[in-house]
C-alpha positions as CSV (number, residue, x, y, z in Angstrom):
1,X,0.0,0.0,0.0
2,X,1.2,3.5,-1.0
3,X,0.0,7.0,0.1
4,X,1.9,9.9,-1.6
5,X,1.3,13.8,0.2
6,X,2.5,15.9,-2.1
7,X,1.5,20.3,-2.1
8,X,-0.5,19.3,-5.5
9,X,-2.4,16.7,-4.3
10,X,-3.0,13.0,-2.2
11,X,-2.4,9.8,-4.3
12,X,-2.4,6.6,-3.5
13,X,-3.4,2.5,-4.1
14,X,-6.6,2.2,-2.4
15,X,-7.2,-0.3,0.8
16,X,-4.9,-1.0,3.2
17,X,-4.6,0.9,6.7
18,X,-4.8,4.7,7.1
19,X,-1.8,6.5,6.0
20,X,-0.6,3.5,4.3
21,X,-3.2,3.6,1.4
22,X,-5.8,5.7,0.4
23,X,-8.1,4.5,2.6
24,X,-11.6,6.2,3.3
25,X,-10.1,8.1,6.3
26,X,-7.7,9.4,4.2
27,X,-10.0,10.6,1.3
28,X,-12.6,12.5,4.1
29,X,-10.2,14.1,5.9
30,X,-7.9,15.8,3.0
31,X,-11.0,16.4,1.0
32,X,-12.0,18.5,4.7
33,X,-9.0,20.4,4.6
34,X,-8.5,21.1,1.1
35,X,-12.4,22.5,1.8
36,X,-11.3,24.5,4.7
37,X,-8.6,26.3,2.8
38,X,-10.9,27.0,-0.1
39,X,-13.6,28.7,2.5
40,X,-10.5,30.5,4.3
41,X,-8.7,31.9,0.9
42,X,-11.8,32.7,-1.0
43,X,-15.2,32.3,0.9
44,X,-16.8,30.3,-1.6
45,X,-18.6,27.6,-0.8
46,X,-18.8,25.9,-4.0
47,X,-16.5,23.3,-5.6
48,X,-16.2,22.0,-8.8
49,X,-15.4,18.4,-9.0
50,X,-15.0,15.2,-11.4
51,X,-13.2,12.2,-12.2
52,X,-11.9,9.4,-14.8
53,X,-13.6,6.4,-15.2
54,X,-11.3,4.2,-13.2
55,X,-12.8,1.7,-10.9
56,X,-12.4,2.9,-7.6
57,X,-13.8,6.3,-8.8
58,X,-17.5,6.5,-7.6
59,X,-16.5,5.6,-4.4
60,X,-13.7,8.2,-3.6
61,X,-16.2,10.4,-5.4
62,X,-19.2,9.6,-2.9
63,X,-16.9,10.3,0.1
64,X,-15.3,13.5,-1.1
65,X,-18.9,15.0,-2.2
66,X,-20.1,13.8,1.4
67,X,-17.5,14.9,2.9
68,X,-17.8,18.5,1.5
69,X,-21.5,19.3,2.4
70,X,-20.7,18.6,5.3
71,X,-18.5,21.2,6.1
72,X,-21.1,23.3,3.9
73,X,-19.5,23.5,0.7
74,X,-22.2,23.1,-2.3
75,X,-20.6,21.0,-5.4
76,X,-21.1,20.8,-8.7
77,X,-20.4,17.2,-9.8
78,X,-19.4,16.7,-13.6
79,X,-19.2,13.4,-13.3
80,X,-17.2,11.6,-15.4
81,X,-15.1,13.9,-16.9
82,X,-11.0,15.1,-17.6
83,X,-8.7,17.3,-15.8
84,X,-8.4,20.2,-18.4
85,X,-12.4,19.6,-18.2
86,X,-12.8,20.4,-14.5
87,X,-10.0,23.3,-14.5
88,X,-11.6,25.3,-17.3
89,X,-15.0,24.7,-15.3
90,X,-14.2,26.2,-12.1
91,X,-13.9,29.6,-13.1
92,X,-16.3,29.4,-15.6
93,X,-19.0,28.1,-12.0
94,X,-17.1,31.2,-10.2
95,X,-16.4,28.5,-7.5
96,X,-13.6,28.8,-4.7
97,X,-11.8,25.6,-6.3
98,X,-11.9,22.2,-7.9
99,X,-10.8,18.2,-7.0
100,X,-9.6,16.1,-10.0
101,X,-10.6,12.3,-8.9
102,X,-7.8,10.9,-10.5
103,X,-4.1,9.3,-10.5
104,X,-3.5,9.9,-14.4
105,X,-1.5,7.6,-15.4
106,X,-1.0,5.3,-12.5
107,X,-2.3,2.0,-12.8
108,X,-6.2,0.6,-12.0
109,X,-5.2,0.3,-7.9
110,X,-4.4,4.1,-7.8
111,X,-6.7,7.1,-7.1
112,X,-5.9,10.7,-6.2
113,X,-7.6,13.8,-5.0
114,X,-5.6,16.7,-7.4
115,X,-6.2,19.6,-5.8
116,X,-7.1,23.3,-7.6
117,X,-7.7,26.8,-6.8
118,X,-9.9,29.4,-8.2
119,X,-8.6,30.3,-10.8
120,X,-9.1,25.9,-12.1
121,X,-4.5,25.9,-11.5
122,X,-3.0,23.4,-9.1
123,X,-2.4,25.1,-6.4
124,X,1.1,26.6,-4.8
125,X,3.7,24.9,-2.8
126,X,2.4,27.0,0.3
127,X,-1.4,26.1,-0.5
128,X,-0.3,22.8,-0.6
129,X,1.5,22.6,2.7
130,X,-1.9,24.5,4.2
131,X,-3.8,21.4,3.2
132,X,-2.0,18.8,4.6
133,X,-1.0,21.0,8.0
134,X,-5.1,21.4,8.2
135,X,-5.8,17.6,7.4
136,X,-3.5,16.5,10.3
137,X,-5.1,18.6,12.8
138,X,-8.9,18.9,11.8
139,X,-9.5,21.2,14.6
140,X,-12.7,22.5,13.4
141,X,-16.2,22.3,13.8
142,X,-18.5,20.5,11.0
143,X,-21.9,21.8,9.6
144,X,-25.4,21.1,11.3
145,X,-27.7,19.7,9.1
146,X,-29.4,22.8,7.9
147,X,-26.0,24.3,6.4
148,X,-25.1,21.4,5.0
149,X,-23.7,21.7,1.5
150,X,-26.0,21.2,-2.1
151,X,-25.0,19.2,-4.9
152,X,-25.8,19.7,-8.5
153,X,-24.7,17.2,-11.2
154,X,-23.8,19.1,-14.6
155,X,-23.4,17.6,-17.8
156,X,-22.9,19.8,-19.9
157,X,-19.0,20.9,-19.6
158,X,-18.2,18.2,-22.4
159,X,-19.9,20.4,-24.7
160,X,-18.8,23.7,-23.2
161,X,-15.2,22.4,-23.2
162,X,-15.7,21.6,-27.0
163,X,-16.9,25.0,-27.8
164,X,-14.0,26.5,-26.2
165,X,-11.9,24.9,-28.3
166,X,-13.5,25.5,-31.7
167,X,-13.9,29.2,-30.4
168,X,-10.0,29.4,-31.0
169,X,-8.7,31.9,-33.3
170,X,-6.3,29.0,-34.5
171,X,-8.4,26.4,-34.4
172,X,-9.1,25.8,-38.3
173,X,-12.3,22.7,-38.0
174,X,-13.1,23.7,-41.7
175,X,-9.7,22.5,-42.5
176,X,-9.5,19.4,-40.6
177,X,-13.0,18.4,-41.9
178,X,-11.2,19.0,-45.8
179,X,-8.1,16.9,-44.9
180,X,-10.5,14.4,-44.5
181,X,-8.1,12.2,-41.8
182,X,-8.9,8.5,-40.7
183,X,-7.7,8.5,-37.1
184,X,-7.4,5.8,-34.4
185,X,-8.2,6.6,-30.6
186,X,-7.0,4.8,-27.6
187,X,-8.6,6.0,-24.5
188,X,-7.2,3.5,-22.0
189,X,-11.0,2.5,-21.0
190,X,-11.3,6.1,-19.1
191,X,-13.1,9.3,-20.1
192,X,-11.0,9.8,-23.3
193,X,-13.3,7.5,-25.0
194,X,-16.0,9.7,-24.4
195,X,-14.4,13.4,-25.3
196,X,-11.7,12.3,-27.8
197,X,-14.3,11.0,-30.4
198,X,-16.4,13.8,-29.5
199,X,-14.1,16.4,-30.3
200,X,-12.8,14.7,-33.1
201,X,-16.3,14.8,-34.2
202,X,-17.2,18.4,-34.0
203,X,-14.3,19.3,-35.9
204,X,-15.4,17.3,-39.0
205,X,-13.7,14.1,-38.7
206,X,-16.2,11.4,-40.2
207,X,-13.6,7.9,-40.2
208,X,-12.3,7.4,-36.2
209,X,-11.2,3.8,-35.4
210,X,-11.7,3.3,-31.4
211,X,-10.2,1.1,-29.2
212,X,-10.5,0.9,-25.7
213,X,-12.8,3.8,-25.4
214,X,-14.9,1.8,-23.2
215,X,-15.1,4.0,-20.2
216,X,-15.4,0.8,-17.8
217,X,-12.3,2.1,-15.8
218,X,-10.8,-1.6,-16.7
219,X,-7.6,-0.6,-18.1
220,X,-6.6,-3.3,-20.9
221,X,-2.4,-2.0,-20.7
222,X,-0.2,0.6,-18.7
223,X,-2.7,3.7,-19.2
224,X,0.9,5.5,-19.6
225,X,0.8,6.8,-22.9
226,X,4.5,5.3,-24.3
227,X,5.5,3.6,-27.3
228,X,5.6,-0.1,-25.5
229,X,2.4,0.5,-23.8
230,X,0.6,1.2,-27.6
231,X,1.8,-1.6,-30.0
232,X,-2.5,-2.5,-30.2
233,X,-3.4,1.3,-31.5
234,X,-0.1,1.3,-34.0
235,X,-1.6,-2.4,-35.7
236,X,-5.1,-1.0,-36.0
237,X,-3.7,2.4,-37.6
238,X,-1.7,0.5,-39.8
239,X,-4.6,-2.5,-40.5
240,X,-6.6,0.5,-41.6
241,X,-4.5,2.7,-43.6
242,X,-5.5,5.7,-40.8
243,X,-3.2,8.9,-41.2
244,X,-2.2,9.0,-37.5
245,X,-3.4,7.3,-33.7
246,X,-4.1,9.3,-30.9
247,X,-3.7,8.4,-27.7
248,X,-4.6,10.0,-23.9
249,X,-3.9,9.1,-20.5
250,X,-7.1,8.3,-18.0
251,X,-7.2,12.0,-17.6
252,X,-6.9,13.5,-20.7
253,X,-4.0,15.7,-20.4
254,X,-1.6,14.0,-21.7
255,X,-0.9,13.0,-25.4
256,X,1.2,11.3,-27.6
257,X,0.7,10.9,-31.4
258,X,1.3,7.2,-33.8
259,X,2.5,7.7,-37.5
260,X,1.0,6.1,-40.2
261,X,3.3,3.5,-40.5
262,X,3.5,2.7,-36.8
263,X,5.9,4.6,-35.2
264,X,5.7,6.6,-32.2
265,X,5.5,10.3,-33.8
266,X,7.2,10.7,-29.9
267,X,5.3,12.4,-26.6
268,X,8.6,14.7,-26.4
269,X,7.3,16.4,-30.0
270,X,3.2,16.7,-29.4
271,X,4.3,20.3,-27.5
272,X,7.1,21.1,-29.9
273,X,4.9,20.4,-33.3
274,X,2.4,22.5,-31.7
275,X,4.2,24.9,-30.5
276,X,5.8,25.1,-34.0
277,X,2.3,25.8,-35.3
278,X,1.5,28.8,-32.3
279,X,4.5,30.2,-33.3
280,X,4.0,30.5,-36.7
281,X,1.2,33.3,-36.3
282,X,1.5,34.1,-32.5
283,X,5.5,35.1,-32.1
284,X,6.4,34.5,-28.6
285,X,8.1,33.2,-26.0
286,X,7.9,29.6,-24.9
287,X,8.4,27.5,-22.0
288,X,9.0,23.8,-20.4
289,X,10.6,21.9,-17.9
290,X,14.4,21.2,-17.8
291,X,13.6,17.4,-18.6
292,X,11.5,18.1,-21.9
293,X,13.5,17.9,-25.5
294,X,15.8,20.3,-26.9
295,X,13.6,20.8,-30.0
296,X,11.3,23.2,-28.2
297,X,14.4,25.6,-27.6
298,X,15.4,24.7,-31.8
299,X,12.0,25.6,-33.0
300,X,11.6,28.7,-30.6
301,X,14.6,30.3,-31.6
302,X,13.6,29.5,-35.3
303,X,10.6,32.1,-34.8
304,X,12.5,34.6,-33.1
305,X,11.0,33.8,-29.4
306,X,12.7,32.9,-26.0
307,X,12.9,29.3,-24.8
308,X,12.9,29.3,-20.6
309,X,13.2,26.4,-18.5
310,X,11.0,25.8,-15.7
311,X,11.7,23.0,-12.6
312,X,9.8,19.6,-13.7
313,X,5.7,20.4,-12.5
314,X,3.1,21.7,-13.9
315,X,2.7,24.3,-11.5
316,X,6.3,25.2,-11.9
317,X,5.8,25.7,-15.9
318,X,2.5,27.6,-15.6
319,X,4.3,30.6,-13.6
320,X,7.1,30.2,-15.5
321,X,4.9,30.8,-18.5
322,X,3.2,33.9,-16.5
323,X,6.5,35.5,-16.0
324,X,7.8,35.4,-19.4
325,X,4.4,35.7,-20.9
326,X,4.7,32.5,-22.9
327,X,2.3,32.2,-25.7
328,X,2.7,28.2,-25.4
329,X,4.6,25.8,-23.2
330,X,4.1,22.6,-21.9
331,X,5.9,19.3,-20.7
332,X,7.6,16.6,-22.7
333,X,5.5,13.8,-21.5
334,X,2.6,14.7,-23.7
335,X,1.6,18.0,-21.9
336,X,0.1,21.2,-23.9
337,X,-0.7,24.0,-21.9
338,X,-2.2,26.4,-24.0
339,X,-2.8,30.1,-22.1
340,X,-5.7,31.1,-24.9
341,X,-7.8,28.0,-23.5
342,X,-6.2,27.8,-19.5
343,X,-3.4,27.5,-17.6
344,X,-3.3,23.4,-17.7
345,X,-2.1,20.6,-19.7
346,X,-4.9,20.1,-22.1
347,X,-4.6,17.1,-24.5
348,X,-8.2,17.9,-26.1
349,X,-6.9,21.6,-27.1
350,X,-3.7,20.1,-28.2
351,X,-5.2,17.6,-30.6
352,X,-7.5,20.6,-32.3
353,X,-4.1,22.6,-32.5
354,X,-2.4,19.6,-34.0
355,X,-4.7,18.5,-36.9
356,X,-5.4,22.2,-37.8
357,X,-1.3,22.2,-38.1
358,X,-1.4,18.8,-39.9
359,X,-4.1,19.8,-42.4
360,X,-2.4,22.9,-43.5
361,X,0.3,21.2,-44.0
362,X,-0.8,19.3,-46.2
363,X,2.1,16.3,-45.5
364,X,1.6,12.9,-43.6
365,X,2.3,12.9,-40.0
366,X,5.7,11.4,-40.5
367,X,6.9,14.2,-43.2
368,X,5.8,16.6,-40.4
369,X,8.2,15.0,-37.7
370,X,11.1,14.7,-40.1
371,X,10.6,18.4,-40.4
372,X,11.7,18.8,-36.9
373,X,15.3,18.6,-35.3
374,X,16.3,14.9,-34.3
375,X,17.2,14.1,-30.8
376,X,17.0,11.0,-29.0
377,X,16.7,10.8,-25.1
378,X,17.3,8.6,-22.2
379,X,15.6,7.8,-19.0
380,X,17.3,6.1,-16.2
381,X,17.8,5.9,-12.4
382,X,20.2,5.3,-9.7
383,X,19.2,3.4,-6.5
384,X,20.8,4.6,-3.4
385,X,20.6,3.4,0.0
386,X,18.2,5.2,2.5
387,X,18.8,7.8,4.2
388,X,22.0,9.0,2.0
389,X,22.4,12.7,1.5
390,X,21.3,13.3,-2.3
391,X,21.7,17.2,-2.3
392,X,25.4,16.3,-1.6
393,X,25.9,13.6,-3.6
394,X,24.3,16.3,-6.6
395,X,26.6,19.1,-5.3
396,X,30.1,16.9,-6.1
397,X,28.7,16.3,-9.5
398,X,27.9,19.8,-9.8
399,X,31.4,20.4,-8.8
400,X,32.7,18.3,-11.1
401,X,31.5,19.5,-14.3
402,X,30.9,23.6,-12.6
403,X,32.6,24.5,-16.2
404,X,29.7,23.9,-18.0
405,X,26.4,25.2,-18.3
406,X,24.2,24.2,-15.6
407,X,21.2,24.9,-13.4
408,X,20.3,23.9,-10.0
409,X,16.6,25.4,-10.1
410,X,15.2,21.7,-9.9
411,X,18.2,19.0,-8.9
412,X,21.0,19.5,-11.7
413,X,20.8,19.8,-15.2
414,X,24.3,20.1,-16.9
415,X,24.0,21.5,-20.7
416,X,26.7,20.6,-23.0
417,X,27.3,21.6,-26.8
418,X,24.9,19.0,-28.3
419,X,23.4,17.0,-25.1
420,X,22.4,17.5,-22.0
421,X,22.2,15.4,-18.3
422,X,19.2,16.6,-15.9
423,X,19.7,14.8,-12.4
424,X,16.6,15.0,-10.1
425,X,16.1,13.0,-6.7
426,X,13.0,11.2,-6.2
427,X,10.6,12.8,-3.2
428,X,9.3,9.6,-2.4
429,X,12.1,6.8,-2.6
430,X,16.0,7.3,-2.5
431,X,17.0,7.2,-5.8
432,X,18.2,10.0,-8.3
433,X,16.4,10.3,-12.0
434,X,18.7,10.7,-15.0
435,X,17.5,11.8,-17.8
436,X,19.7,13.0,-21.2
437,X,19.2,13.9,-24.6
438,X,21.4,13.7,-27.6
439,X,21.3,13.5,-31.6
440,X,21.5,9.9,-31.2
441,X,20.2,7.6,-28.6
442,X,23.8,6.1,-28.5
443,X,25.1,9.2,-27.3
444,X,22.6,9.8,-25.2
445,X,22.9,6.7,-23.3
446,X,26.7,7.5,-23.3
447,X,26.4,10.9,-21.7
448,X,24.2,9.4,-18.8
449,X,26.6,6.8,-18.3
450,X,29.3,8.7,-18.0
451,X,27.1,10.8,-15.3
452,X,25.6,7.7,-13.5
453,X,29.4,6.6,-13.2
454,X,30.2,9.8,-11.8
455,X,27.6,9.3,-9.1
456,X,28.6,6.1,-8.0
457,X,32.6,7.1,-7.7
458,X,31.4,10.1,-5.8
459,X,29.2,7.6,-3.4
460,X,32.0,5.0,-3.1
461,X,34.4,7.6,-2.1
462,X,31.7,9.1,0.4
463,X,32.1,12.0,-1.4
């Protein structure tokens, strides 16, 4: 069993003991102090809620909707629905926050309570650190029964989400309609199944091949969206001659792209493609975190914007973004955050953004990637035992290579000529993340095994 307090939000396997797993106890009483904060920072009592479609989901739902009239906080449920869904609703319900039912691309045993604030953002490190300080304690008085909160269920954000997205200046459904694409969809069994085709549908698309967009919450592989995880949607786009697959985590805000011959078209390019697209008619600046691909930098600079690096979070790239007024940014796994739409990764805005790009085009998917600069990256770790100091370990590598470019904003990342090594410890187990990049996956591995060796000299020699 696994319970994970982080300042964006509680995740964990569910059973088990409190404050092992996500157990019932666990789910009322962050749900009541996430409330708490929302009454205290705003003095709205209304939160917007929904979740994906994964099993344990009605249940955590049932609790955290309980739990929040009683503390008299009305709710509007939207049922089963997507992250990007449930942050461009809370604003748009003027309510003091929202909770995201979800552990994105964890696996079937997982659920989570992501946490947001008025405005539909995660909320802030400090924010964060409120909630769980007020969950410990739960020194405060509940509601009688007549100021207990309402709830309303509302179904119509699937539609209102839509809209948004084909109210887009760039946004070209006339286009998409003409390029008359045959597309496959893998929704993991979760919510995707229900808004990918129905986006894909109002923007003209009349040929879409599903698979697993059952929204059963039985998920039938790894709902994380990677290349070994997807080998079932690259046979049914190539068995049916589709132009490209598209494929979503649980939550929809991720997403990752498959070629029409097969072939991962790669989650580390969804945000640089479209971002290549933004920037063609919307000069800018652009942001993403220090782990994402170099190609965002390449094809920023190509348009006469500023690439900035932001520490790995989605929280972290979003101020970023405010601060340097980014007109797109995003993270490599698959994430769009699009400011015209909201502050959020939004894998339904990022697919409208996409096949307007493709369809103007005019090229095949692949033709499109090969039009981008080729880099190759690698993701490792490094187990340490417990209770070793990692911020030293991380300082002696820093040391050791202090004549190159680096940044220590979020662990290390040290930038060479043509690769680069980001090392980042793990909040939750002792072990340090490696991740590099290079023109060539040879080189890339190379590079991070020159680092991991570094690391394990530094530890053998107790630094």
């Amino acid at each position: 069993m696994t319970l994970i307090k982080s300042i964006s939000g509680i995740r964990g396997t569910i059973g088990g003991r409190s404050n092992e797993g996500l157990s019932p106890l666990d789910i009322v009483k962050f749900t009541a102090g996430f409330g708490k904060l929302i009454q205290k920072n705003t003095g709205i009592n209304k939160i917007v809620i929904g979740r994906d479609a994964r099993i344990s989901g009605e249940m955590v739902r049932n609790l955290v909707v309980g739990t929040l009239q009683s503390i008299g906080i009305d709710v509007i449920d939207l049922g089963l629905s997507t992250t990007p869904t449930v942050e461009i609703a809370v604003p748009m319900e003027r309510a003091g926050g929202g909770i995201i039912l979800t552990a994105s691309h964890n696996p079937a045993q997982w659920n989570a309570l992501k946490l947001l604030n008025e405005k539909g953002e995660f909320i802030d490190d400090e924010q964060g650190k409120m909630v769980l300080e007020i969950a410990e304690e739960l020194d405060f008085d509940f509601s009688d029964v007549y100021s207990l909160g309402k709830v309303e269920i509302d179904n119509s954000y699937l539609q209102k989400h839509i809209d948004a997205i084909l109210s887009l200046e760039l946004v070209d459904a006339e286009a998409i309609k003409e390029a008359n694409f045959k597309i496959a969809v893998d929704a993991v069994n979760s919510t995707g199944g229900i808004f990918v085709p129905a986006l894909l549908k109002a923007l003209g698309v009349k040929t879409v091949y599903e698979i697993y967009c059952d929204p059963s919450g039985y998920f039938p592989h790894n709902p994380e969206p990677l290349a070994e995880h997807l080998t079932d949607l690259s046979n049914l786009v190539v068995e049916n001659e589709a132009d490209l697959g598209i494929a979503v985590d649980p939550d929809v805000d991720r997403l990752c792209f498959v070629m029409e011959n097969g072939e991962m078209f790669g989650e580390e390019y969804t945000l640089v493609a479209v971002a290549d697209f933004i920037l063609e008619s919307t000069p800018g600046n652009t942001v993403s975190n220090l782990s994402s691909t170099r190609a965002l930098r390449d094809v920023t600079l190509k348009h006469g914007g500023e690439y900035y690096a932001a520490a790995v979070g989605e929280v972290n790239v979003v101020n970023k973004m405010k601060e340097v007024q980014a007109v797109i940014g995003g993270e490599g796994n698959g994430g769009v955050i699009y400011p015209e739409t909201h502050y959020g990764r939004d894998a339904l805005a990022g697919i409208a953004l996409f096949l307007t790009h493709l369809a103007k085009k005019k090229v095949s998917i692949s033709e499109l990637k090969a039009s981008y600069p080729v880099y190759h990256m690698s993701k490792n770790k490094i187990s340490l035992t417990e209770g070793m100091d990692i911020d030293k370990i991380l300082d002696g590598v820093r040391d050791l290579y202090k004549e190159e470019n680096h940044s220590t904003i979020d662990g290390l990342k040290i930038d060479f000529e043509n690769e680069w090594v980001h090392l980042r410890k793990s909040n939750t187990e002792p072990i340090i993340r490696v991740y590099s990049e290079a023109a060539t996956a040879v080189q890339a591995n190379v590079i991070a095994e020159k680092v991991i060796n570094d690391v394990l000299s530094l530890v053998e020699s107790n630094l």
